[in-house]
C-alpha positions as a printed Julia matrix, in Angstrom:
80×3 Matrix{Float64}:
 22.69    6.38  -160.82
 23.9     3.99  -158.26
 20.4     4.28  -156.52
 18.89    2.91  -159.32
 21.38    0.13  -159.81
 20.98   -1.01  -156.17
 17.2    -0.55  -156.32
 17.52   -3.2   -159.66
 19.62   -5.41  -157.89
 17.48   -5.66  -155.06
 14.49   -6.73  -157.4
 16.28   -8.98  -158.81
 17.25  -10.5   -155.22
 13.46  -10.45  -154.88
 12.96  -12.5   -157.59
 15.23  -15.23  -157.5
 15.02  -15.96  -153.55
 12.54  -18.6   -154.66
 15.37  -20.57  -156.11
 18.47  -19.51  -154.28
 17.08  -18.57  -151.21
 20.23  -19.01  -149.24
 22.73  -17.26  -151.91
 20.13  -14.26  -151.56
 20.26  -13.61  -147.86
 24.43  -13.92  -148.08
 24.29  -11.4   -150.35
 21.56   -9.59  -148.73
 24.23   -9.53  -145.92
 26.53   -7.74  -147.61
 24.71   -5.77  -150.17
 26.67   -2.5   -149.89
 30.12   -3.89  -150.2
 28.76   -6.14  -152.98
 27.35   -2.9   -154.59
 30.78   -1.01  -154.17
 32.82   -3.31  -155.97
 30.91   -2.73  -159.25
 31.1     0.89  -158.96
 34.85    1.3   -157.55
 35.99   -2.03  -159.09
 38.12   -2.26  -155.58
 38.65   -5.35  -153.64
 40.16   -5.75  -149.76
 42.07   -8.62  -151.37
 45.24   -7.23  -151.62
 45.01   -6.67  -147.55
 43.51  -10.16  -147.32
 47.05  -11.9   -148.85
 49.53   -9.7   -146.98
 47.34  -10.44  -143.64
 46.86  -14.19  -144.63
 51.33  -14.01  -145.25
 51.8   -12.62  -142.13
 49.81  -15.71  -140.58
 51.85  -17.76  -142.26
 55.12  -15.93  -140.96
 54.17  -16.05  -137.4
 53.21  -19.75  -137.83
 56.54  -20.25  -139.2
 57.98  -18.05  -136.28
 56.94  -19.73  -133.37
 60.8   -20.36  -131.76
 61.71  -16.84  -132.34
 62.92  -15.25  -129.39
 61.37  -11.5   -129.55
 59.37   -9.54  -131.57
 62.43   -7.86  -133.5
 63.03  -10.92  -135.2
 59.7   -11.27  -136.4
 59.52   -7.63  -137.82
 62.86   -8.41  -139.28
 61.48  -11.53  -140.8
 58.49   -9.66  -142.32
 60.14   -6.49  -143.07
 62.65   -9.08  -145.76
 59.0   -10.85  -146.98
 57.45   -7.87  -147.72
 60.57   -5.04  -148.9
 61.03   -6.67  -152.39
């Protein structure tokens, strides 16, 4: 079954490059993780936030003296 979704989905790419040319070939790009999401219904966005927090922690920590009190700083974000 998913064969025959992606093969659809690819036609479909076929036909509309000759308006959205550039939206095809991004998604061309990525065509299997584009593909997974509507089988698995799974996204990496949960990873995306906590990485995109811990950015913002170590911004935020930029006068701490040592790596324990960043882990202790993100071990308190993140144990709620």
């Amino acid at each position: 079954m998913p064969e025959v979704v992606t093969l659809k989905f690819k036609e479909w790419m076929k036909n509309a490059s000759q308006l959205f040319d550039t939206s095809v070939q991004m998604i061309k790009h990525d065509i299997d993780g584009t593909c997974n999401y509507f089988w698995c219904r799974t996204t990496s966005g949960v990873m995306e936030g906590i990485n995109n927090k811990i950015k913002v922690i170590k911004r935020q920590a930029y006068g701490f003296t040592n790596f324990d009190h960043l882990r202790m700083r993100l071990m308190a974000c993140f144990s709620h």
